[in-house]
N, CA, C and O of each residue as an XYZ file, in Angstrom:
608
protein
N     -32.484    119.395    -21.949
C     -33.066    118.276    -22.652
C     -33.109    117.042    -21.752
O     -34.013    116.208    -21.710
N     -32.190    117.061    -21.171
C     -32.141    115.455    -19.885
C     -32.988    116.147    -19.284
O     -34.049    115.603    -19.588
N     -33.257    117.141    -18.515
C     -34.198    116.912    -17.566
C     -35.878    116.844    -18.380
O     -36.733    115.966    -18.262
N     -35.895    117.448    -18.771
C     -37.249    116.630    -19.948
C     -37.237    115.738    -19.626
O     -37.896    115.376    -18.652
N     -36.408    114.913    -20.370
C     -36.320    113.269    -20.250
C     -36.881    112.459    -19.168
O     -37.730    111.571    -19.081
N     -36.075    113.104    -18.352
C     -36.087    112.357    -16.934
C     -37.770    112.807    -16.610
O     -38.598    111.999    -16.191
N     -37.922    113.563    -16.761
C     -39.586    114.152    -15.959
C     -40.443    113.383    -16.796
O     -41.042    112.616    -16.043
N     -40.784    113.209    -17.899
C     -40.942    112.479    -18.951
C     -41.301    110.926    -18.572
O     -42.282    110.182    -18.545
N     -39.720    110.894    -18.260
C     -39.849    109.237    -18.166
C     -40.292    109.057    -16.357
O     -40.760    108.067    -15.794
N     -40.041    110.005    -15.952
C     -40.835    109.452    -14.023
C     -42.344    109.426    -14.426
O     -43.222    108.597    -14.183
N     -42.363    110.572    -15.102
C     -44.441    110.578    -15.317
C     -44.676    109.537    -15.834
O     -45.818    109.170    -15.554
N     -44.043    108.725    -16.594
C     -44.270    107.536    -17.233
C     -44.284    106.630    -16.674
O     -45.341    106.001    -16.619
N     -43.171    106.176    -16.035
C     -43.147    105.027    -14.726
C     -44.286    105.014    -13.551
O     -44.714    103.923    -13.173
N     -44.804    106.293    -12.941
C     -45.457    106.883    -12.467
C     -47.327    106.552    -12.841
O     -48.142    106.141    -12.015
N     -47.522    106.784    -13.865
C     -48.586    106.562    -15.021
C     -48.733    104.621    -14.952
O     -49.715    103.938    -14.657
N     -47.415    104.223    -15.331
C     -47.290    102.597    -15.676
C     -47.783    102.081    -13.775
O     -48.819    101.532    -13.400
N     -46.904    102.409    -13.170
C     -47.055    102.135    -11.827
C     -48.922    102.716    -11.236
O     -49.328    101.805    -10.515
N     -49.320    103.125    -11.273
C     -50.781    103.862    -10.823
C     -51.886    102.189    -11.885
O     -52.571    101.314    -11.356
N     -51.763    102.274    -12.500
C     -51.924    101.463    -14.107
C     -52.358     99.923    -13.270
O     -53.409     99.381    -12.927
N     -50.740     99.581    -13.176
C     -51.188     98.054    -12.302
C     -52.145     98.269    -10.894
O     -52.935     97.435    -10.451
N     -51.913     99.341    -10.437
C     -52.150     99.008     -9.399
C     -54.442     99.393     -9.228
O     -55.163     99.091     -8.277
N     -54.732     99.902    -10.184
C     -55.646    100.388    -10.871
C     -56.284     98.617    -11.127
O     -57.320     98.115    -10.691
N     -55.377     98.105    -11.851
C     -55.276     96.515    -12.636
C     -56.333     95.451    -11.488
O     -57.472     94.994    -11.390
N     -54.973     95.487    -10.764
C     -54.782     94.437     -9.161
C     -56.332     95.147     -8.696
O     -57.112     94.207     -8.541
N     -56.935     96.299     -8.462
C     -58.156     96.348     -7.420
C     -59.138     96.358     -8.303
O     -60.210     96.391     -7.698
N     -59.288     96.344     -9.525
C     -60.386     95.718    -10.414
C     -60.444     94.437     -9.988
O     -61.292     94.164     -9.138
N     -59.661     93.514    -10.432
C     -59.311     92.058    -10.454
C     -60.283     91.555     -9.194
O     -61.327     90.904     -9.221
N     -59.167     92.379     -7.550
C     -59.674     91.772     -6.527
C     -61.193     92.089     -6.521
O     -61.832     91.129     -6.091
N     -62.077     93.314     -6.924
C     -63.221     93.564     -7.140
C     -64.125     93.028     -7.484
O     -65.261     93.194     -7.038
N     -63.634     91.910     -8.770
C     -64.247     91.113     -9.752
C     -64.325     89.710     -8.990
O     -65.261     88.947     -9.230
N     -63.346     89.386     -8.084
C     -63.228     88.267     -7.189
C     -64.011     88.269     -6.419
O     -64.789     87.316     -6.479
N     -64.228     89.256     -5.352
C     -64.977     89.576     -4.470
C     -66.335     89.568     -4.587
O     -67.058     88.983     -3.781
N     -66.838     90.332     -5.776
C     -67.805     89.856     -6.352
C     -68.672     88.619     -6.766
O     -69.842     88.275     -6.600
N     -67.638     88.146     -7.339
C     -68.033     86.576     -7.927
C     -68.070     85.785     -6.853
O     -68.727     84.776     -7.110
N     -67.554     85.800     -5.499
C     -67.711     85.034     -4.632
C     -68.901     85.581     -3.935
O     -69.827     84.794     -3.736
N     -69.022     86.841     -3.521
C     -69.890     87.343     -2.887
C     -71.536     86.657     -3.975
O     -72.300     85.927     -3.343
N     -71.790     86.874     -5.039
C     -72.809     86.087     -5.995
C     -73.037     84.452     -5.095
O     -73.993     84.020     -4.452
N     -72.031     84.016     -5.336
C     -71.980     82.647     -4.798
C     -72.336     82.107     -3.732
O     -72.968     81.060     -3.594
N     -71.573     83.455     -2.234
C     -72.675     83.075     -1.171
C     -73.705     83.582     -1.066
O     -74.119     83.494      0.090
N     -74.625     84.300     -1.995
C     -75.932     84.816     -1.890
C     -76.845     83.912     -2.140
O     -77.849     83.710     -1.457
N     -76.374     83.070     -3.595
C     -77.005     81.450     -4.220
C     -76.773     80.776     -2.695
O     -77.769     81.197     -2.108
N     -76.273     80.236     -2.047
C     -76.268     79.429     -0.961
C     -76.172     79.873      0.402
O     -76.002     78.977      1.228
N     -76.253     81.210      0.879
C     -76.204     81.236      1.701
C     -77.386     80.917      2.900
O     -78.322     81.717      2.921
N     -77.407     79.824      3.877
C     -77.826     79.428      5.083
C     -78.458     77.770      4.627
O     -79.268     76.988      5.124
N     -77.667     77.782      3.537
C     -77.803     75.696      3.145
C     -77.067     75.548      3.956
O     -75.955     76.038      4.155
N     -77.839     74.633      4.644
C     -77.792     73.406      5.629
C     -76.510     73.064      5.315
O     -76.023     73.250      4.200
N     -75.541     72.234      6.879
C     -74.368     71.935      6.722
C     -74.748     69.853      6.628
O     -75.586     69.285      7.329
N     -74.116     69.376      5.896
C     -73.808     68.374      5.191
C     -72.602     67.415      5.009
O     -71.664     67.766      4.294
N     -72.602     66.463      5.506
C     -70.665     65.945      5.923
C     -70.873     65.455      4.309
O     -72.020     65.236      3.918
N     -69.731     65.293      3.394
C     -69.714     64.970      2.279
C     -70.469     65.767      1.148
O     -70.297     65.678     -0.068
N     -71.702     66.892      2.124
C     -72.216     67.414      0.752
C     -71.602     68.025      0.063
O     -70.532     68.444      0.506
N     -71.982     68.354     -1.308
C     -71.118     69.119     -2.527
C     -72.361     69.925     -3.280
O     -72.188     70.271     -4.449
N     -73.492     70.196     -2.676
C     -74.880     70.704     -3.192
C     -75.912     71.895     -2.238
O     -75.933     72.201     -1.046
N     -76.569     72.266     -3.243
C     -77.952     72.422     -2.420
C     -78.693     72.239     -1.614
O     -79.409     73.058     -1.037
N     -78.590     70.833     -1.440
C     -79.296     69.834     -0.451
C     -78.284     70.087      0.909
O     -78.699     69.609      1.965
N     -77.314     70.627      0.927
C     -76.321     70.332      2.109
C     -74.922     70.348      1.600
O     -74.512     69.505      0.802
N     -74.144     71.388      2.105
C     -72.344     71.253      1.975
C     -71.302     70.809      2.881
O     -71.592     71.541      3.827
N     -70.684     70.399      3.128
C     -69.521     70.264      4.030
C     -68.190     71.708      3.712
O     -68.159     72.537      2.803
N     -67.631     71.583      4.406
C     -66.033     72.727      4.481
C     -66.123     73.064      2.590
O     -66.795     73.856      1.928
N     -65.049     71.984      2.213
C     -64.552     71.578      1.289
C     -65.664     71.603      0.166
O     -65.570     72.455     -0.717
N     -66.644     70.763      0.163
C     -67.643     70.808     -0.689
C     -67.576     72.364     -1.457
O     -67.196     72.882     -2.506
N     -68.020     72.599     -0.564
C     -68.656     74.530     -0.060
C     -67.458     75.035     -1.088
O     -67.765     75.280     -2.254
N     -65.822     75.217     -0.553
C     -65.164     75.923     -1.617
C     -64.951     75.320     -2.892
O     -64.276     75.856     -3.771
N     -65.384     74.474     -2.981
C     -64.916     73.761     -4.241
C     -65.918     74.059     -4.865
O     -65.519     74.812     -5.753
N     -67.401     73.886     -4.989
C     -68.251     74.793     -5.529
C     -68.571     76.192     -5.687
O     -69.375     76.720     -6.456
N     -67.629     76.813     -4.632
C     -67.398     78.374     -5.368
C     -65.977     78.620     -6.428
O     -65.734     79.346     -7.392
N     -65.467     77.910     -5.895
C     -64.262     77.905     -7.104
C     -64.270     77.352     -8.017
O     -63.194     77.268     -8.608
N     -65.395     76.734     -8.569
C     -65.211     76.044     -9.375
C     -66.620     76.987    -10.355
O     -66.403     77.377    -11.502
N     -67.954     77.214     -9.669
C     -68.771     77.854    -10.499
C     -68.367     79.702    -10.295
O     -68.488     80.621    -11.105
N     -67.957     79.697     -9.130
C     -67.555     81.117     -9.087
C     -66.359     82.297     -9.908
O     -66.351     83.451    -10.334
N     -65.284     80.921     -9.753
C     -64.291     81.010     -9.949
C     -63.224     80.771    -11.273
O     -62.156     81.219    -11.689
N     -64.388     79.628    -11.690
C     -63.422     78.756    -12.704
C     -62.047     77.987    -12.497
O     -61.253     77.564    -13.337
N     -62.023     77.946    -11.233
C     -61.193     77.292    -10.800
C     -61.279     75.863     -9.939
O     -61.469     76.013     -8.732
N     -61.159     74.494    -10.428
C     -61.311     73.739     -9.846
C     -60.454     72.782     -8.661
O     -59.356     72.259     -8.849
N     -61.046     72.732     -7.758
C     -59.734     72.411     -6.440
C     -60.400     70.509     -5.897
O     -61.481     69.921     -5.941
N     -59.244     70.242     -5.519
C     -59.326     68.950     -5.325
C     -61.079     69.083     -4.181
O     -61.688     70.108     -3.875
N     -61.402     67.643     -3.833
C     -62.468     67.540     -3.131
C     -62.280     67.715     -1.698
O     -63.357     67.915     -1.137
N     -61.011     67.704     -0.709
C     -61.150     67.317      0.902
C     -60.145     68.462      1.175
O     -59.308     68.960      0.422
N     -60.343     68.638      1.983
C     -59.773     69.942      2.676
C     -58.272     69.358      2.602
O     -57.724     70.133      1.817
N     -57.459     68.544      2.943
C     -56.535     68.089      3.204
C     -55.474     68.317      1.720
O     -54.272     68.575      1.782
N     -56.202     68.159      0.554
C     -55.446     67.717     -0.516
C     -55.862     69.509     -1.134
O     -55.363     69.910     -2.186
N     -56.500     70.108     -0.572
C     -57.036     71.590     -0.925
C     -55.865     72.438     -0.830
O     -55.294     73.106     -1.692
N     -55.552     72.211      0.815
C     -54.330     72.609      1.582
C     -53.086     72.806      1.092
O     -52.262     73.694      1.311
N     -53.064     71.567      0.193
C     -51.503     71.392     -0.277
C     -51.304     72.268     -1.462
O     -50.132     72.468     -1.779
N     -52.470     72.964     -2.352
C     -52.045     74.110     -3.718
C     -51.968     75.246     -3.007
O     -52.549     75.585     -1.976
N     -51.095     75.850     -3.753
C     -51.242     77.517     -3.701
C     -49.696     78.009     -2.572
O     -48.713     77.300     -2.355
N     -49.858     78.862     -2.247
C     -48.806     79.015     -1.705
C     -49.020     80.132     -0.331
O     -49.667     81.178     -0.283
N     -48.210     79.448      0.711
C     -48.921     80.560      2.106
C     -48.768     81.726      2.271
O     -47.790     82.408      1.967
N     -49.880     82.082      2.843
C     -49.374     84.030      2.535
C     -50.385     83.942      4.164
O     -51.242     83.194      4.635
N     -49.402     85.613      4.727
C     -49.829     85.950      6.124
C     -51.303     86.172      6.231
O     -51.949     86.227      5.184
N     -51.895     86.305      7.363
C     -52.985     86.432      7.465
C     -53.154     87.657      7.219
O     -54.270     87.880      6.750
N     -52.396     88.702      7.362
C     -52.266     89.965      7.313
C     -52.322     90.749      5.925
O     -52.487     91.941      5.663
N     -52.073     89.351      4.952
C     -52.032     89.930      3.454
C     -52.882     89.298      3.101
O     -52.807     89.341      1.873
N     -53.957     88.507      3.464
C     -55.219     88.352      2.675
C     -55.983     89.120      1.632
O     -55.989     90.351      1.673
N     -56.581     88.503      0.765
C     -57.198     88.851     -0.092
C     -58.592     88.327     -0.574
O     -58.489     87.102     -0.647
N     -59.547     88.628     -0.847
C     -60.396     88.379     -1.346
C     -60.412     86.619     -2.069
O     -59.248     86.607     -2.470
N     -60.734     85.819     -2.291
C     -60.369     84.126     -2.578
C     -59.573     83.652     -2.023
O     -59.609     82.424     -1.948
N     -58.472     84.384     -1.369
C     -57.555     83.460     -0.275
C     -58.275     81.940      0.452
O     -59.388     81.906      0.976
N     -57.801     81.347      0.385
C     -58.369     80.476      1.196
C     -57.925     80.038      3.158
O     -56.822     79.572      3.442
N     -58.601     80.209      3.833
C     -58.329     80.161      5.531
C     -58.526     78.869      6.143
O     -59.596     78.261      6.175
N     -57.349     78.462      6.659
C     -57.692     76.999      7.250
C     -57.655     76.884      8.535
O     -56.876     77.615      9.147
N     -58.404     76.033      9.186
C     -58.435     75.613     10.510
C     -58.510     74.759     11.395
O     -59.580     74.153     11.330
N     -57.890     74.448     12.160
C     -57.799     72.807     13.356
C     -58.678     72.761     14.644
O     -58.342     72.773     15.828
N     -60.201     72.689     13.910
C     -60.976     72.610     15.016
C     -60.734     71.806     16.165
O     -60.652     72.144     17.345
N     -60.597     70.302     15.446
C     -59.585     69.391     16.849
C     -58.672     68.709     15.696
O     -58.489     68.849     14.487
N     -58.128     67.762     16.923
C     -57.123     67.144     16.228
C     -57.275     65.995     15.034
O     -56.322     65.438     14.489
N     -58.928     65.721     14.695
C     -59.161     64.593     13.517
C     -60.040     65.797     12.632
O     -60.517     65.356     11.586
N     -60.337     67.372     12.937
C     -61.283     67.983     11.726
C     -60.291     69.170     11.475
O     -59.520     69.698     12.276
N     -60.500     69.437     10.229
C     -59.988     70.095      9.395
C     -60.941     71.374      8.937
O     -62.063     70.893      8.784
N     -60.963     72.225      8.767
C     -62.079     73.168      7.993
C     -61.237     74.145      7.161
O     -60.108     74.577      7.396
N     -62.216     74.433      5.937
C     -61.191     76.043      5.102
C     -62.642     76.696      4.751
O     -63.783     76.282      4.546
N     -62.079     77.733      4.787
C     -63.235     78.871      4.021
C     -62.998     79.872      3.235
O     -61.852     80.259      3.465
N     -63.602     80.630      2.243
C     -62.949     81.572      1.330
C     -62.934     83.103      2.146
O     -63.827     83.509      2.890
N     -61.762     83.770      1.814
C     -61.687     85.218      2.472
C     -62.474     86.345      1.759
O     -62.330     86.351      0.536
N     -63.055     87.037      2.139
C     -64.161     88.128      1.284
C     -63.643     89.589      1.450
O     -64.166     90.570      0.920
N     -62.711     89.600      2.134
C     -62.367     90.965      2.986
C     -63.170     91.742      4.015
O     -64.395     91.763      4.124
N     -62.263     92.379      4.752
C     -62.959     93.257      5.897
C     -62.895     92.406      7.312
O     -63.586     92.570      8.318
N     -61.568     91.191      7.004
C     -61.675     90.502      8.137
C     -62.263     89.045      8.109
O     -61.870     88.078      8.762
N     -63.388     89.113      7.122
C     -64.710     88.007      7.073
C     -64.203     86.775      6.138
O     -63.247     86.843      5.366
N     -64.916     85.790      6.326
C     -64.672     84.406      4.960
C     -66.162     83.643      5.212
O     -66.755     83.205      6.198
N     -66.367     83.712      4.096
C     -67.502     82.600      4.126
C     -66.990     80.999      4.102
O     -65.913     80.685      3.593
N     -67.914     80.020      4.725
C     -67.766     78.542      4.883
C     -69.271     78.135      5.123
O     -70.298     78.813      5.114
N     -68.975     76.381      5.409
C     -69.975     75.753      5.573
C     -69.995     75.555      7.145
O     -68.955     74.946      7.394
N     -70.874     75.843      8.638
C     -70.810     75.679      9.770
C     -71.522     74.931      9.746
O     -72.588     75.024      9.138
N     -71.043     73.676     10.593
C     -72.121     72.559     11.522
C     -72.841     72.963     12.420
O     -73.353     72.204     13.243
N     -73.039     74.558     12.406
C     -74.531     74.853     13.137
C     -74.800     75.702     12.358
O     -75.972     75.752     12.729
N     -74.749     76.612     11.399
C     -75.458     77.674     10.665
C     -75.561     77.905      9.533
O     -76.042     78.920      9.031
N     -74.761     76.244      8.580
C     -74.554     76.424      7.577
C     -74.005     77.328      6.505
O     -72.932     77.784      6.899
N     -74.322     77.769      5.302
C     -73.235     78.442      4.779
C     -73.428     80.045      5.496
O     -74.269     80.910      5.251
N     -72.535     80.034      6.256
C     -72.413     81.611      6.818
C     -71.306     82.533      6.792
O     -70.386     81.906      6.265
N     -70.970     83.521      7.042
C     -69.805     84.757      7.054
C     -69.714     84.590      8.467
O     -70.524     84.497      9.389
N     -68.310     84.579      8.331
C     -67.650     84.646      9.868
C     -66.363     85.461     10.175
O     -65.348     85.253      9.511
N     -66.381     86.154     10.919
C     -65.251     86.664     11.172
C     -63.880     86.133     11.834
O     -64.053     85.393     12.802
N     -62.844     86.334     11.548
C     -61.564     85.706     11.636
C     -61.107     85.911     13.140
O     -60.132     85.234     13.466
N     -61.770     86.912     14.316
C     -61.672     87.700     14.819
C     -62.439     87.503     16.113
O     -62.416     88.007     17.236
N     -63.372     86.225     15.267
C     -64.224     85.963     16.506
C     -63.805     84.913     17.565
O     -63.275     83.956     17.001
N     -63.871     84.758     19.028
C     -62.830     83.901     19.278
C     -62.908     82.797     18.859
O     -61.996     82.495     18.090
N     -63.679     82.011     19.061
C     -63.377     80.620     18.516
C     -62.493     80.664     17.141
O     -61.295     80.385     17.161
N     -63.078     80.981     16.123
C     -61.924     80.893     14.878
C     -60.678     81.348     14.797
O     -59.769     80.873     14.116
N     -60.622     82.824     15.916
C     -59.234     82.934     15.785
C     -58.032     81.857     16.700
O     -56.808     81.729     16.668
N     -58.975     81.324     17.356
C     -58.210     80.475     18.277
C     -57.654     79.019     17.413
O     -56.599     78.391     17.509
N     -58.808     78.830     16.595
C     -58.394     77.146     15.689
C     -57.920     78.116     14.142
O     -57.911     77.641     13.006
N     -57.659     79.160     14.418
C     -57.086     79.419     12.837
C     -55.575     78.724     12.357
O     -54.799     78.683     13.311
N     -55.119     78.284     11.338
C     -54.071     77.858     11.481
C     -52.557     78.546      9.956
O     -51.368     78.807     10.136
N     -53.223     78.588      8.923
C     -53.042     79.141      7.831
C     -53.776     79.523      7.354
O     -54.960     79.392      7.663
N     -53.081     80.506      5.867
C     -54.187     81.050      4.670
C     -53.255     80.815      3.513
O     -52.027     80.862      3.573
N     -54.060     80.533      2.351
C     -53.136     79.766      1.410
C     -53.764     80.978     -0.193
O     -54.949     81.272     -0.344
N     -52.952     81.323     -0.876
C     -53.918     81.751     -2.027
C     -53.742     81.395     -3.515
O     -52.897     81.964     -4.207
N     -54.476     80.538     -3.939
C     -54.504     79.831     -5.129
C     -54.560     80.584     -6.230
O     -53.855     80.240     -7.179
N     -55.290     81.609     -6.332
C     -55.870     82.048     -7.562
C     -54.447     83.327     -7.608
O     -53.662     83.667     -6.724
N     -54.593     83.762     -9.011
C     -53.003     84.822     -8.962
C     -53.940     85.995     -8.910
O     -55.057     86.290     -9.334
N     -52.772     86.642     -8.048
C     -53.561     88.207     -7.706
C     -52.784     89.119     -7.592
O     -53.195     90.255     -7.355
């Protein structure tokens, strides 16, 4: 009768455990998605210091309008005060909305959202809203953190 039990209750834990984890890659799916929508609406608008639009985005602009129509999540306006929510996680454990920051020089700041496969979309002062890889040198060289706001 215990071992019943026990087999019983592992298939169960087993079942519960498969369950979340089933949970968690919907979720990130649904993220990925909704952002991926977002840079399709904007992708190759013009880069914009202060923009928050159509007409032109900046860094910040850029995620704050996917997190906010993408996301439902609304984040302060400047990269700086962006920086400070959420909590740091390795580059290595990225996820899909993570957010990636970087120290182009010592007075600019940039973040962009993570999409997976390596990539994050942002706003570039030459190509506007584009996918970039983390990997490529320049970014991996000014990469500095990744922060992730949204619960996952």
């Amino acid at each position: 009768m215990n071992k019943i039990y026990l087999i019983i209750s592992l298939v169960f834990v087993l079942f519960l455990t498969s369950c979340g984890t089933s949970k968690r890659a919907i979720q990130n799916a649904k993220v990925e998605n909704k952002i991926e929508q977002q840079y399709q609406i904007y992708k190759g608008v013009k880069y914009k210091y202060g923009g928050t639009d159509n007409r032109g985005f900046d860094c910040s602009g850029f995620v704050q309008k996917v997190y906010r129509d993408g996301l439902q999540t609304q984040l302060p306006r400047v990269t700086k005060d962006i920086a400070k929510l959420g909590r740091k996680i390795s580059k290595y454990k990225l996820k899909p909305g993570d957010l990636v920051f970087f120290r182009p020089s010592r007075r600019y700041r940039h973040v962009g959202i993570y999409v997976g496969n390596n990539m994050f979309i942002h706003s570039s002062t030459s190509q506007g809203i584009t996918k970039s890889n983390l990997d490529n040198v320049y970014w991996k060289k000014k990469y500095k953190f990744a922060k992730r706001i949204l619960k996952m």
